[in-house]
N, C-alpha and C positions, 0 to 999 in steps of 0.2 A: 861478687856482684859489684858493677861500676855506679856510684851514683852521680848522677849527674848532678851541677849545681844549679837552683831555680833561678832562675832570669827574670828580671821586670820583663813585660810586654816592650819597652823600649828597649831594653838591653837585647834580646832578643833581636829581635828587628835591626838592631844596630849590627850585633854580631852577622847574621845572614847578609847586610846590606855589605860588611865590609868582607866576606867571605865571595860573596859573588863580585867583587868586584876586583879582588886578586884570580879568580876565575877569569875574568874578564881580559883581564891584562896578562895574562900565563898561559893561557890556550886559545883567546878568543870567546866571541862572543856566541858560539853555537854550545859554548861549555856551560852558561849561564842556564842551570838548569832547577829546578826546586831539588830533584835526589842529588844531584853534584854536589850543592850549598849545602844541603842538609847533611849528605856522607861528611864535608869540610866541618860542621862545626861542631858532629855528635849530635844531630835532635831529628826529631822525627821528619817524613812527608806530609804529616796532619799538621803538625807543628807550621810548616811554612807556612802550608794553604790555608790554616787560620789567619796567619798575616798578611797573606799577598794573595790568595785566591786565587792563582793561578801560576804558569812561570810567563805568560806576558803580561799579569801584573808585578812578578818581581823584578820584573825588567823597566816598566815602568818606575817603579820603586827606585831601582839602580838608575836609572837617566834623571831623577829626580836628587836623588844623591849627587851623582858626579857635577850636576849642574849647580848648586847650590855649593858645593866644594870648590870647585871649577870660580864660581862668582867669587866669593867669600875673597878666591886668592887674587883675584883679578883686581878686585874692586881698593884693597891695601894696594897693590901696585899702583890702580891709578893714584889712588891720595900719597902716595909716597911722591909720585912724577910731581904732582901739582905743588907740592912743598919742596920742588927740588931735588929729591932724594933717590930718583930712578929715573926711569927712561923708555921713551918709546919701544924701545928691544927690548925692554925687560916685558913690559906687557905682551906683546906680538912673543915670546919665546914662552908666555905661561898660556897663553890662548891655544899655540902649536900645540906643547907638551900635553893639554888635554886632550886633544883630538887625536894626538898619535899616541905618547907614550901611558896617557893614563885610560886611552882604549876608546874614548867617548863618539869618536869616528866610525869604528869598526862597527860598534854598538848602533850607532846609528844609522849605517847602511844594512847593519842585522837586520833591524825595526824593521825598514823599508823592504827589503825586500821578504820578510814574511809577513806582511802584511799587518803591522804593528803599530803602524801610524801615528795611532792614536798617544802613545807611549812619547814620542815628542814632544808633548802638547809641555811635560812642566821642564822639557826645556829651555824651549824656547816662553815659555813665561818667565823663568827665573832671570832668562837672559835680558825680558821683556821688565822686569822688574829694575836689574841692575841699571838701566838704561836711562828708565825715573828716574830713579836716585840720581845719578851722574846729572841730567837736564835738570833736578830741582838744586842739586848744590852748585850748579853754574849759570842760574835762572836769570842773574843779574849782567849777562856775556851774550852778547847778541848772537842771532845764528847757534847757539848749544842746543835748541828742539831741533834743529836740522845736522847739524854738524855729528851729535853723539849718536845719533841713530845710524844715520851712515856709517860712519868711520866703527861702527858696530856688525852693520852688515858686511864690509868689505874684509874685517878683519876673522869674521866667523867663518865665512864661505871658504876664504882664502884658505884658511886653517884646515878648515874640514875637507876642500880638495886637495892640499897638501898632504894630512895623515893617508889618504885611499890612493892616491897616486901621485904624487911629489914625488917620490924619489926616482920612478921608471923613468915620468914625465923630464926631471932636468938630464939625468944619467944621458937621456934620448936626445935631448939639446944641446949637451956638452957645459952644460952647466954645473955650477957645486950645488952639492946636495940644500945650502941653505939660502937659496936663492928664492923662493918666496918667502922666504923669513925676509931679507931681505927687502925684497918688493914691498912688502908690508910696512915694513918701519918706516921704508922714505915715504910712502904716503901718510903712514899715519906723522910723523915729522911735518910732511907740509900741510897736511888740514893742520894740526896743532899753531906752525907757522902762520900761514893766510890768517888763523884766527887772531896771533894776540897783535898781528900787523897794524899801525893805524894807517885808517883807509883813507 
């Protein structure tokens, strides 16, 4: 007889969250299932659905993860740039990497088109949070309520049409594969520019 070891309620949750989310990134985002997650980490189908209540709430769950992980990394990138110590590419190439290689794109045209909508919501909060933060520790820089929101949108979009069709889309242009990586940096370079410019 196998026993299994008892989990906190967060450990739990943790473990499923990070189970679906090598699911995610390994077969795709139709793999993000509650019995997939559950086969991955030994625990019941009751067991998830007490947590997540359904599997487009554990999906919600995971875009809530990825999003909050996704920030976490972004937001030390920015404060590393501000002190010097990174770089516009370094942001724009952690922004990419979640939308393609850590799945957060796939997952989120998942959402969209099975009607999951709703399941975005924390993350474009988290995202919507990060953004605060950035406009209150630059409060004192003119133009940073217009500047971080932007150079936020433009960097998200970019990203997320990037991960879903960048690579057919430049291959088709004759361009190199990291050419809106690119395109991204030099804009985000010249808002950064234009801003610390005196006018």
């Amino acid at each position: 007889m196998v026993v299994r070891k008892r989990l906190t309620p967060e450990e739990s949750r943790s473990s499923a969250l990070d189970a679906a989310r090598a699911l995610l990134i390994e077969t795709g985002p139709q793999s993000v299932t509650l019995k997939a997650v559950s086969a991955r980490i030994g625990r019941t189908h009751a067991n998830l659905l007490h947590h997540f209540g359904s599997a487009s709430g554990l999906q919600k769950a995971l875009a809530e993860h990825l999003a909050r992980s996704v920030c976490e990394t972004i937001r030390k990138a920015v404060h590393a740039s501000r002190a010097g110590e990174g770089s516009a590419r370094e942001v724009v190439d952690l922004a990419f990497d979640a939308f393609d290689r850590e799945g957060a794109g796939a997952l989120t045209s998942w959402m969209l088109l099975t009607g999951n909508e709703d399941a975005l919501d924390p993350i474009i909060q988290v995202i919507h949070e990060l953004v605060d933060e950035l406009v209150a520790t630059e409060a004192e820089q003119d133009g940073c309520e217009e500047r971080i929101p932007r150079d936020t949108l433009s960097l998200v979009l970019m990203a997320l049409g990037d991960a879903l069709i960048g690579g057919a889309l430049a291959k088709s242009l004759g361009l190199p594969r990291d050419a809106a990586r690119l395109r991204a940096t030099a804009l985000l370079e010249a808002s950064l520019a234009e801003h610390i410019q005196p006018a």
